[in-house]
C-alpha positions as CSV (number, residue, x, y, z in Angstrom):
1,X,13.9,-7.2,5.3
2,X,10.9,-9.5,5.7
3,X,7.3,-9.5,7.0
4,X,8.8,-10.1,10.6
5,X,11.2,-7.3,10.4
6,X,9.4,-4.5,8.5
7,X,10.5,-1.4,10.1
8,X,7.4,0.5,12.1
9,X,8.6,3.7,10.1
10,X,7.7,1.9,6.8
11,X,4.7,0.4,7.9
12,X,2.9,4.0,9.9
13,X,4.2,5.6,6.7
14,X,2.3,3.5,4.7
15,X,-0.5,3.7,7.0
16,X,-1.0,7.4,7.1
17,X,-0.3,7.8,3.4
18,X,-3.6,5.9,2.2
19,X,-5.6,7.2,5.5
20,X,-4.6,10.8,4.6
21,X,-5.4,9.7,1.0
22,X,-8.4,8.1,1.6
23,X,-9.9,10.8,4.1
24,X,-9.8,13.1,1.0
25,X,-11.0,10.7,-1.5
26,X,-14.2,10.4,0.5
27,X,-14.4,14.2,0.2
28,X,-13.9,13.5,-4.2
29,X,-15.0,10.5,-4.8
30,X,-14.9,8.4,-8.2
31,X,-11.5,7.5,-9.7
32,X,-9.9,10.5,-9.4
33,X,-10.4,10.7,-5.9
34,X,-9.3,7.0,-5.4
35,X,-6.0,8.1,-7.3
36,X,-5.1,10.3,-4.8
37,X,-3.9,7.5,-2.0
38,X,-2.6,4.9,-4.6
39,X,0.3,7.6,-5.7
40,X,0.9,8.7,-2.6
41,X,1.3,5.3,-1.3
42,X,3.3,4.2,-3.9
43,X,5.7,7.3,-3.3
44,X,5.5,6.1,0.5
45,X,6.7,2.3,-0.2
46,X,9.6,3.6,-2.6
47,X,11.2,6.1,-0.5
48,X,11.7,3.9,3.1
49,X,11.7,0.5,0.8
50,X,15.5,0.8,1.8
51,X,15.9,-0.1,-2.2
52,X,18.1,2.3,-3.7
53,X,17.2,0.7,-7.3
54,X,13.9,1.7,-6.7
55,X,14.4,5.2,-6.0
56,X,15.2,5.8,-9.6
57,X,11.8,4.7,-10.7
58,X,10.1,6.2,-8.1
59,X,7.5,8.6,-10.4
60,X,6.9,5.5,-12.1
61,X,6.1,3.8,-8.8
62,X,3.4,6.8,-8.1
63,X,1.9,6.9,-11.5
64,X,0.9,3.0,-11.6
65,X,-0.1,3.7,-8.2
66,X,-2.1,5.8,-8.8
67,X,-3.9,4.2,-12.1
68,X,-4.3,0.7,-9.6
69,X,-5.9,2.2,-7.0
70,X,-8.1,4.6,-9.4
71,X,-9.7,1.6,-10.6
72,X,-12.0,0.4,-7.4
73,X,-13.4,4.1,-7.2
74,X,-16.1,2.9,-10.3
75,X,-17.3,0.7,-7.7
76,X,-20.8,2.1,-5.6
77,X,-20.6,1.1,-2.2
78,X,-22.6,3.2,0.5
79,X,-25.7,0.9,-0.1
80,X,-23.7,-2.4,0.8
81,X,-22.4,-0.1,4.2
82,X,-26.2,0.0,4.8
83,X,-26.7,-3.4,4.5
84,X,-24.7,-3.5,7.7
85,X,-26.8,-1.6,9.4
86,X,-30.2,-3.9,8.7
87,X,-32.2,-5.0,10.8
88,X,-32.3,-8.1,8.6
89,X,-29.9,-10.6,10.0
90,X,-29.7,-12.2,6.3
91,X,-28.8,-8.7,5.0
92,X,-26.0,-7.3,7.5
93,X,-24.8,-10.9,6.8
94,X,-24.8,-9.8,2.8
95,X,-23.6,-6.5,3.4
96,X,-20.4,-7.5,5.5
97,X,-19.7,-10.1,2.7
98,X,-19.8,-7.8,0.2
99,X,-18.1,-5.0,1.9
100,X,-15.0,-7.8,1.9
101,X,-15.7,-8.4,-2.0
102,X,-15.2,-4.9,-2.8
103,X,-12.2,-4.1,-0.9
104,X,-10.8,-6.8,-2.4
105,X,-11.4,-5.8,-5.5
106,X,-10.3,-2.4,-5.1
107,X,-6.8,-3.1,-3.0
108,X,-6.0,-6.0,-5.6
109,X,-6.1,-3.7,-8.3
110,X,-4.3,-1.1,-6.2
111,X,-1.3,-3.3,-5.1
112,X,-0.9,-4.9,-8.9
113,X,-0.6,-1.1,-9.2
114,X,1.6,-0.1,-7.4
115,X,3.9,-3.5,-7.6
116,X,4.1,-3.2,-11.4
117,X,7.7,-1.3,-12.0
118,X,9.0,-3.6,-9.3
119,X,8.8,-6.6,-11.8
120,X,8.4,-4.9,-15.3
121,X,11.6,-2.5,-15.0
122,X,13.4,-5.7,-14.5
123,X,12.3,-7.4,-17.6
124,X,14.4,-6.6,-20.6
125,X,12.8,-4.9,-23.9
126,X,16.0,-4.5,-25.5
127,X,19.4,-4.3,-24.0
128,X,19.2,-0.7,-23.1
129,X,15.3,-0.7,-21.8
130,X,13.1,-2.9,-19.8
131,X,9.8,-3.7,-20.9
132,X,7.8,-1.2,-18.8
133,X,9.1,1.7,-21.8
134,X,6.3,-0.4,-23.4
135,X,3.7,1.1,-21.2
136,X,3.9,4.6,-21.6
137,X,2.7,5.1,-25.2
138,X,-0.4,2.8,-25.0
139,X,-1.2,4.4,-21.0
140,X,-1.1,7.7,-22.9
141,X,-3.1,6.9,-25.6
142,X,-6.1,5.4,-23.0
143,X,-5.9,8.6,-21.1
144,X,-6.3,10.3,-24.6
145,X,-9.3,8.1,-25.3
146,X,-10.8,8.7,-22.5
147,X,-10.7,12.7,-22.7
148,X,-12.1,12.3,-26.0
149,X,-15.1,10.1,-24.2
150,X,-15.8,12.9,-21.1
151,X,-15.6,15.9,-24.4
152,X,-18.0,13.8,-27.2
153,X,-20.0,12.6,-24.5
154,X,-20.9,15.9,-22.8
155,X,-21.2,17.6,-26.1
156,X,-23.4,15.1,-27.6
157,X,-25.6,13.2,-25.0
158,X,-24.9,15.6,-22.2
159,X,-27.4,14.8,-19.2
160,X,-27.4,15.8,-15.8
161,X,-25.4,13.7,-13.3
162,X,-28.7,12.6,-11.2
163,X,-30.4,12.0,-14.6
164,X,-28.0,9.6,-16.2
165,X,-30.2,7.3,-16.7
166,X,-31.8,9.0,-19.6
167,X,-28.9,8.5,-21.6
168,X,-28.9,5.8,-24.2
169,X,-25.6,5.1,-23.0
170,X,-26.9,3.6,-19.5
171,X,-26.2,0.4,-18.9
172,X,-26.6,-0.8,-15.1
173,X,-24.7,2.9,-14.5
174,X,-21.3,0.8,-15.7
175,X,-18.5,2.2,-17.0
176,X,-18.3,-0.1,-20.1
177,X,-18.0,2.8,-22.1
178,X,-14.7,3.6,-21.0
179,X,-13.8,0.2,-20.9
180,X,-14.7,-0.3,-24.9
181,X,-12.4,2.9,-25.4
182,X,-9.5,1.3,-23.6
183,X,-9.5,-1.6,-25.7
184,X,-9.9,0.3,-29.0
185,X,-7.1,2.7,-27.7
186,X,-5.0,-0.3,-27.1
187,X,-5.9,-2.0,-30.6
188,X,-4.8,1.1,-32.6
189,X,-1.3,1.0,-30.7
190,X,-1.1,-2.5,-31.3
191,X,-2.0,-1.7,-35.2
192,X,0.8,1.3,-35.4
193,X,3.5,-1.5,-33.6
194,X,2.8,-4.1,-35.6
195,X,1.8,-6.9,-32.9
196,X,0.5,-7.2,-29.2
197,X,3.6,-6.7,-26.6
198,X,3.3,-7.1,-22.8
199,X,2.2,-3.5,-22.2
200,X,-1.2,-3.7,-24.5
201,X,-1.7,-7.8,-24.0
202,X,-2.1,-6.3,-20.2
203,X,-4.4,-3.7,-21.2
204,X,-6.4,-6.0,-23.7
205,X,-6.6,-8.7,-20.8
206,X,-7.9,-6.2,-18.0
207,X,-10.3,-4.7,-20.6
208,X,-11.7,-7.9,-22.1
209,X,-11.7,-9.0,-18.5
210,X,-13.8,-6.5,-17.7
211,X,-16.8,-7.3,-20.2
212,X,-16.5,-10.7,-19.4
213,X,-17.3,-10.4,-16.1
214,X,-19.8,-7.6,-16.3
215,X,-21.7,-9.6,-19.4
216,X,-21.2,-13.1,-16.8
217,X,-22.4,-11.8,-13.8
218,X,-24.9,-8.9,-13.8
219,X,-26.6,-9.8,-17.4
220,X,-26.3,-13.5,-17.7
221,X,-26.6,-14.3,-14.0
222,X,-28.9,-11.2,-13.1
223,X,-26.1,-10.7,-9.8
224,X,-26.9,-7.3,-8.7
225,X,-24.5,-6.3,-5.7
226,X,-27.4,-2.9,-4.4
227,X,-29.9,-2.7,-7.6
228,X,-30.1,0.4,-8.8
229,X,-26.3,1.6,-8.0
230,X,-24.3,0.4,-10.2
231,X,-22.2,-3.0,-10.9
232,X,-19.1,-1.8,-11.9
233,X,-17.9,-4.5,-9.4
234,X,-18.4,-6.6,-11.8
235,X,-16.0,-5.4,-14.4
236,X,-13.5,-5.4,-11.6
237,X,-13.9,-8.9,-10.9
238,X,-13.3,-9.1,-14.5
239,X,-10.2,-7.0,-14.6
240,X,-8.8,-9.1,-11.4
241,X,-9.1,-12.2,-13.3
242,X,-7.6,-10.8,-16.3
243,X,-4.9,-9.1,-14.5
244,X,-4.1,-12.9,-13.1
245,X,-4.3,-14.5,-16.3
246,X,-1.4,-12.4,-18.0
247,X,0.6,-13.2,-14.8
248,X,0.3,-16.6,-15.8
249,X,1.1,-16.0,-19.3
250,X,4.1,-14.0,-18.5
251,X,5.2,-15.7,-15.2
252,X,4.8,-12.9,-13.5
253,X,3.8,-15.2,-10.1
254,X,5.2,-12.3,-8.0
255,X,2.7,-10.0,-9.4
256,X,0.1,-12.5,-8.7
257,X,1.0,-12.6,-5.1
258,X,0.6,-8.7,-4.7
259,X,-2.4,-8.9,-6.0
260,X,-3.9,-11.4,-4.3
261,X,-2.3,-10.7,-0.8
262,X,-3.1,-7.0,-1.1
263,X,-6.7,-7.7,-2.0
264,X,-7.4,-10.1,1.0
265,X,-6.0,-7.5,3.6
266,X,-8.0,-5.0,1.9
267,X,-11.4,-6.6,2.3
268,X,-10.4,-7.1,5.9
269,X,-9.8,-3.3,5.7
270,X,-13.1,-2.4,4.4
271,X,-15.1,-4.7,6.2
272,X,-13.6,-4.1,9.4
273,X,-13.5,0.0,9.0
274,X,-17.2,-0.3,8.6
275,X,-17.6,-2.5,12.0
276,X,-15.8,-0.1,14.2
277,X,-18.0,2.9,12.7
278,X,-20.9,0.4,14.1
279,X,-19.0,0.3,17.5
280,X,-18.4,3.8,17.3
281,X,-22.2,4.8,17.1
282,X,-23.2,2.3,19.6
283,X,-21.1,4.3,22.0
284,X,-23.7,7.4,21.7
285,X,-20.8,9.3,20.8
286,X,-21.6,12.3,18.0
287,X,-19.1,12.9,15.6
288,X,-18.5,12.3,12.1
289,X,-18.6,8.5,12.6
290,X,-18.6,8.1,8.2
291,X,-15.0,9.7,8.1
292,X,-13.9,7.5,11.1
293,X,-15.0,4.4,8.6
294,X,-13.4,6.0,5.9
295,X,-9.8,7.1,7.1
296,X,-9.8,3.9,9.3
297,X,-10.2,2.0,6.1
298,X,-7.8,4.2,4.5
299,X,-5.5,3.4,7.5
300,X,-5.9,-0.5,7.0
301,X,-5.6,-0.7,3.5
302,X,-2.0,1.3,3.9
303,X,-0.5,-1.4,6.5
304,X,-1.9,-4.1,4.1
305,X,-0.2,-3.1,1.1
306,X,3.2,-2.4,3.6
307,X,2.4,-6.0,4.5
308,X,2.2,-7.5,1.0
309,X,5.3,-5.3,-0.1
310,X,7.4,-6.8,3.4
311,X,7.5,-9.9,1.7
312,X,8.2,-8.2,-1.6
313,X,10.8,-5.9,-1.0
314,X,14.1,-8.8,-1.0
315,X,12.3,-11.2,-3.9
316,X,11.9,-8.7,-6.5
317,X,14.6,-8.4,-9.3
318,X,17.3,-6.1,-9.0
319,X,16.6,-3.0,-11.1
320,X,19.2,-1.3,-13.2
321,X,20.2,2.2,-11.5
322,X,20.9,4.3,-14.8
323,X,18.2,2.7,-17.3
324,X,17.1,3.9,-20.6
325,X,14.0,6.1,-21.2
326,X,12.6,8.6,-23.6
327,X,12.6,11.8,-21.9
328,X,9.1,12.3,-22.5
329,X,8.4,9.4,-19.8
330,X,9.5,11.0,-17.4
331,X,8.5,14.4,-17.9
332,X,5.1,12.4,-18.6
333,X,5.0,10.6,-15.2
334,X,5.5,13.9,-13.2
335,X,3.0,15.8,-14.7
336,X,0.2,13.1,-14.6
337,X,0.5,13.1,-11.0
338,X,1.5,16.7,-10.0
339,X,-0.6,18.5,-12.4
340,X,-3.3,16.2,-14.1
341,X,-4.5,14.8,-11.1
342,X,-4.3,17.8,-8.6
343,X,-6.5,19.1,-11.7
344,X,-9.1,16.4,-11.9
345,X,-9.8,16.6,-8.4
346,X,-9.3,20.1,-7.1
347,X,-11.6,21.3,-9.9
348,X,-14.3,20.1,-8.1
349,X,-13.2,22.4,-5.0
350,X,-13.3,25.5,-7.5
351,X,-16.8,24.2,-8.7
352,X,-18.1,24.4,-4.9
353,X,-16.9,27.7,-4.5
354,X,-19.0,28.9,-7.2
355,X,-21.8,27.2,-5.9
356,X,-21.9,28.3,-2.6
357,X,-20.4,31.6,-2.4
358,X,-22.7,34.5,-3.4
359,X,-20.4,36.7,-3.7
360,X,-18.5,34.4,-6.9
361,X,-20.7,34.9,-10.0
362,X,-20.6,32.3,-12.8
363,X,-18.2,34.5,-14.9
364,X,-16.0,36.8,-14.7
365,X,-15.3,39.3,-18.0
366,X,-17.3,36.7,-19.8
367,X,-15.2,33.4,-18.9
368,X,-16.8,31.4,-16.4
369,X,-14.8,30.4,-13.2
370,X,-14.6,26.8,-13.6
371,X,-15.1,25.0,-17.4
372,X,-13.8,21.9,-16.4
373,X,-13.2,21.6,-20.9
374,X,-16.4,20.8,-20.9
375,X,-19.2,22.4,-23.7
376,X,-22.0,22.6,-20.8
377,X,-19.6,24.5,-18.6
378,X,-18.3,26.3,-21.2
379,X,-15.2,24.8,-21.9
380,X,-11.9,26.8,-20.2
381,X,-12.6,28.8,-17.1
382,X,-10.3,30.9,-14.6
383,X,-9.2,27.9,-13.4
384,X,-8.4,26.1,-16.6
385,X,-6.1,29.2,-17.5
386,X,-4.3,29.0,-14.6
387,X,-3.7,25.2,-14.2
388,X,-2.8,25.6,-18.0
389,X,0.2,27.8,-16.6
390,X,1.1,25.6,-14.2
391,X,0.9,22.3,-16.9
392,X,3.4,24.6,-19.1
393,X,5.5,25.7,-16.2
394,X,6.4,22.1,-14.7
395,X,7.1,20.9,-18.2
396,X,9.7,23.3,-19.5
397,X,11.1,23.4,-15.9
398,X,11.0,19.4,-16.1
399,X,12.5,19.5,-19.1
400,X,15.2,21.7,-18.6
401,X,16.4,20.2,-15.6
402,X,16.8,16.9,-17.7
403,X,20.0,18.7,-19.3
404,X,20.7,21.1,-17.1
405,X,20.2,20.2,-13.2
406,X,18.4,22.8,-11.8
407,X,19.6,23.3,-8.0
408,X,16.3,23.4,-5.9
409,X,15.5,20.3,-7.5
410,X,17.8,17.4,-6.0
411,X,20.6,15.4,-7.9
412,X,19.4,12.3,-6.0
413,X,16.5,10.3,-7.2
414,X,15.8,9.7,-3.0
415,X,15.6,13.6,-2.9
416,X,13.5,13.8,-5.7
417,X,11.0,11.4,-4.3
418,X,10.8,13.8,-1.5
419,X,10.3,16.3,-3.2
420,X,7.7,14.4,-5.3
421,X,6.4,13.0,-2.2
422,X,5.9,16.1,-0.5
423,X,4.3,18.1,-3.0
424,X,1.9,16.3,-3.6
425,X,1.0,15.6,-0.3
426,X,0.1,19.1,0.5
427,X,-1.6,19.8,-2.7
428,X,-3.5,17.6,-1.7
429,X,-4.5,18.5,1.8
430,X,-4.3,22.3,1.2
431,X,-7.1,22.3,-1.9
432,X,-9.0,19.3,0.2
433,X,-9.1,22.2,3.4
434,X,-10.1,24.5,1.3
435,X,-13.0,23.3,0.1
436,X,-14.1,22.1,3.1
437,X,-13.3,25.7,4.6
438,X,-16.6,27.5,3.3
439,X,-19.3,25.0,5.0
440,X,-16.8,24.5,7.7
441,X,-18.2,23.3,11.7
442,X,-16.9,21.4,14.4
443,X,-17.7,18.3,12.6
444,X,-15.0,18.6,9.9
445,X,-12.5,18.5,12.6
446,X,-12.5,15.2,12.6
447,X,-11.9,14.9,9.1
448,X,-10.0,17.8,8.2
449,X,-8.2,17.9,11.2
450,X,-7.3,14.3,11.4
451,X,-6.0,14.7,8.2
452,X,-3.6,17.3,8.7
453,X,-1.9,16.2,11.8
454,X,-1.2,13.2,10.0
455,X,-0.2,14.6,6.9
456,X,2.6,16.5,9.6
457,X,3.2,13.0,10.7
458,X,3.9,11.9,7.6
459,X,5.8,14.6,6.2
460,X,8.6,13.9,8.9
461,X,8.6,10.2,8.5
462,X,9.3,10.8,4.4
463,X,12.0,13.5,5.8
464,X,14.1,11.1,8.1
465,X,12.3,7.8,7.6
466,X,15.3,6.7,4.6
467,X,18.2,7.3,6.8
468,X,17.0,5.3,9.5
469,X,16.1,2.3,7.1
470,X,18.4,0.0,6.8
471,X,20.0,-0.7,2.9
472,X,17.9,-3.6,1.4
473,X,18.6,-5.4,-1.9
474,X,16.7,-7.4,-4.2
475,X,16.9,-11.0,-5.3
476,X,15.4,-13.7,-8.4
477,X,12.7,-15.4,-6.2
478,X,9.4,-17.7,-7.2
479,X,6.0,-17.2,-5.3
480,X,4.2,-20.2,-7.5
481,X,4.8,-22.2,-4.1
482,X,3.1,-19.3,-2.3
483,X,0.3,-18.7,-5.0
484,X,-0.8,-22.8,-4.5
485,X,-1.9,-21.8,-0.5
486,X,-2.9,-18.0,-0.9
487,X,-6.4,-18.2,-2.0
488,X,-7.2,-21.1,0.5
489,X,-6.2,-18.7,3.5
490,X,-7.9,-15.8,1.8
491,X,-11.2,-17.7,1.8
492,X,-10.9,-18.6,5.1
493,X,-9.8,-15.0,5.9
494,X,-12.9,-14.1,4.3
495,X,-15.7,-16.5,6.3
496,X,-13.9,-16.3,9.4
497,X,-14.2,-12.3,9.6
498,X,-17.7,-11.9,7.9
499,X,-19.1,-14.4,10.4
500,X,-17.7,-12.7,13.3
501,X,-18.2,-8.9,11.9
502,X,-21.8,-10.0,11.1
503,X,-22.0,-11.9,15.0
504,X,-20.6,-8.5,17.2
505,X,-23.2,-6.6,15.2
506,X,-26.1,-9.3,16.0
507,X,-24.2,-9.6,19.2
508,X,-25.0,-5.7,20.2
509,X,-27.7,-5.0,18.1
510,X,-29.7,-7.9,17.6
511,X,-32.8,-8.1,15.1
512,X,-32.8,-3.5,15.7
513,X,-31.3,-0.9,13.2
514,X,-28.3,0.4,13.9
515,X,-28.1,4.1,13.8
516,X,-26.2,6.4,11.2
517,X,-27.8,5.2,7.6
518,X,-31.0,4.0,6.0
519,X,-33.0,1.2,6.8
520,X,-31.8,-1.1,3.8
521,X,-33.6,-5.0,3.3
522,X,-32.4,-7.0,0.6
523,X,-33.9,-10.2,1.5
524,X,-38.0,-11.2,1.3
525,X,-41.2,-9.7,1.2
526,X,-39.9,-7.1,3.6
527,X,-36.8,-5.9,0.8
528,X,-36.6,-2.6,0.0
529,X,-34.1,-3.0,-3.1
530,X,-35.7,-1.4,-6.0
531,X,-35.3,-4.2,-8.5
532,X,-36.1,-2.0,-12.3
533,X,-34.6,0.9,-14.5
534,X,-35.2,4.4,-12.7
535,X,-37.6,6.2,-14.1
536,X,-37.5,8.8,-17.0
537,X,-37.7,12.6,-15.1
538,X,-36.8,11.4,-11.3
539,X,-33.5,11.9,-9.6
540,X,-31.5,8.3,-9.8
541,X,-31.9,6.8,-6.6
């Protein structure tokens, strides 16, 4: 299999995985919401890869996924898609730019995701495990720290979301508080091993990476993508840079080539979603033209990473069909992406019942509905019980199926993935629909309804899609070659379309506001880019 030969079933499937992914992430937001797509994706690329040595590593495939593509959801962008809008030639100019910049960003880190297992189960630890049984211990220690950050935080500096700027913790609204605990995370493992190995010398680069580039750009350079949002886009830059600086170190060049290529067809994605929401409006059309954007984006970013993964699938290593891992690992894997994530996101569907509903009080026999383990909420609600149940249910069911097959669960790794595959899916559209159901009107159709006809889509492509793809195997293969010409065609990639983007725009709109956001000006006396700290006892902008 190659670029030129990818078969349409693999690349749709791809498609309509991170559209369906990315329709609800719009509807969660942040980095849980971003995780949705990136394991669902992952799941997608396994399952009609045609590589049967993948389908044994195929919850290891979503999980990575899932953390890569988490990553970009830090990032504020719905001031840049304004920029696109300006009347300001200079600015829609700066807005489409940046647009391209932060898909970039975000679908780089996604497709180093999501490519990870592909090259790190292949590298050998000892002779009975490969070097990605490194990464389980310190990932679960970082998703430790970071549970410890949401619980001290809230029950120490607890502020309102639209206040956050009153906490002493502020800093440009960055995340470098959970970037500090990742490192520190990663330092004690590295204290209780004895020495830095592959899996925390990655962490430690992406983490240091991160302050570099966020101390570099935003505080030593004063570059401010949309003063006041924040500039966690500059701790991605950082992360990308230090994600392709171990890939030096370890000669991983194949992993620098996902990376890259998955990041330039992604800010074509992002960019180019938000143009055809502008040709979509200038139609006079009404409908939901920001979901359009959004799943169209989703859409693009899928058949870019089935793009970057054609030319993958036949020059990565063979993996070994019956490796070696503790059993924890795999119970681990599973339950981060069936339970913890469904959790982190579908909370937030609980929460809005309890907001909007009258007839759902805050408690209920004293235990409030939704505690989200949080002191200001009230630490575990209905829901927490519940998903507790479920956490202990898919664990001991996990775990006894690991000696003793159970039979609705499949004996072949392929019909595990299914099942994985599926799952998840309709977790995922079922608790998305549902929150969505209570303010529902004809203008969540297009959202709603878009997603689940191609979630139907989808689910018969995962069904049949393998036995119509053809067997592929893997191979040793060097992409240094490659690496030399990449960047030069992704900056040319990335002038050519933010020239033309920024043209059809001028093109149809000239020096007028297009319709659907705010008038935004960065540029001159006319700019409308607040430029200092929000102030104490006001909403932040």
């Amino acid at each position: 299999m190659d670029i030129v030969s990818l078969p349409w079933e693999f690349v749709i499937l791809c498609g309509l995985s991170l559209c369906v992914g990315w329709g609800i992430r719009g509807n969660f937001g942040h980095e849980y919401g971003a995780a949705l797509p990136g394991a669902l994706t992952a799941i997608a690329i396994v399952l009609l890869s045609g590589r049967e040595d993948w389908y044994r590593y195929v919850h290891f495939f979503a999980l990575f996924g899932a953390v890569g593509w988490s990553f970009g959801g830090s990032m504020s962008y719905m001031m840049v898609v304004g920029y696109s809008h300006s009347p300001q030639p200079k600015t829609v100019l700066y807005g489409f730019a940046n647009l391209f910049v932060i898909g970039f960003l975000w679908a780089a880190l996604g497709g180093a995701g999501t490519a990870l297992p592909a090259f790190l189960a292949s590298i050998e630890h000892t002779q009975s495990t490969s070097a990605l049984t490194l990464f389980f211990t310190p990932v679960c220690v970082v998703f430790v720290g970071w549970s410890l950050q949401a619980v001290l935080i809230d029950r120490i500096l607890a502020t309102k979301r639209m206040e956050r700027h009153e906490s002493p913790l502020y800093w440009f609204d960055t995340d470098w508080v959970a970037a500090l605990v990742a490192i520190v995370s990663t330092v004690i493992v590295i204290l209780f091993r004895g020495g830095i190995d592959i899996a925390t010398a990655l962490i430690l680069y992406m983490g240091v990476g991160w302050f570099v580039g966020f101390l570099l750009l935003v505080n030593v350079f004063k570059l401010r993508m949309t003063p006041p949002r924040g500039d966690n886009w500059s701790g991605c830059v950082g992360m990308v840079a230090g994600l392709l600086v171990f890939c030096w170190q370890y000669d991983l060049s194949g992993l620098a080539f996902a990376t890259i290529l998955t990041g330039i067809t992604g800010g074509v994605a992002f960019s180019f979603g938000q143009l055809l929401k502008i040709l979509g409006i200038c139609t006079g059309r009404s409908t939901n033209w920001h979901s359009v954007m959004e799943q169209t984006q989703g859409f693009l970013f899928g058949i870019g990473i089935a793009i970057t993964f054609g030319f993958l699938i036949n020059r990565t290593p063979i993996l070994n069909m019956e490796p070696t891992f503790p059993r924890w690992v795999e119970v681990f894997s599973v339950f981060c992406v069936v339970i913890a994530l469904t959790y982190l996101n579908y909370r937030k569907a609980a929460q809005t019942w309890v907001d909007i509903v009258d007839s759902i009080t805050d408690k209920m026999f004293g235990i409030p509905w939704v505690g989200w383990f949080r002191h200001t909420r009230g630490w575990i609600g209905w829901f927490e019980l519940f998903y507790i149940g479920l956490g202990i249910a898919l664990v001991a069911i996990l775990s006894f199926n690991l000696k003793n097959p159970i039979p609705f669960i499949p004996e072949s790794w392929l019909g595990k993935g299914q099942l994985l595959y599926l799952v998840f899916l309709w977790c995922m559209v079922i608790f998305n629909f549902e929150r969505a159901l209570i303010n529902f009107s004809a203008g969540r159709m297009i959202t709603e309804g878009t997603i689940t006809f191609n979630a139907i889509i989808c689910t018969v492509l995962v069904s049949i899609g393998p036995h119509l793809i053809s067997s592929q195997t893997g191979s040793e293969f060097s992409f240094s070659d490659w690496l030399m010409y990449l960047p030069i065609w992704g900056i040319g990639i990335f002038v050519g379309t933010t020239l033309l983007f920024w043209g059809i725009k001028y093109a149809i709109f000239k020096d007028e506001h297009a319709p659907g956001a705010a008038v935004h000006i960065r540029f001159g006396e006319e700019s409308n880019a607040p430029k200092a700290k929000p102030k104490s006892g006001v909403p932040h902008p």
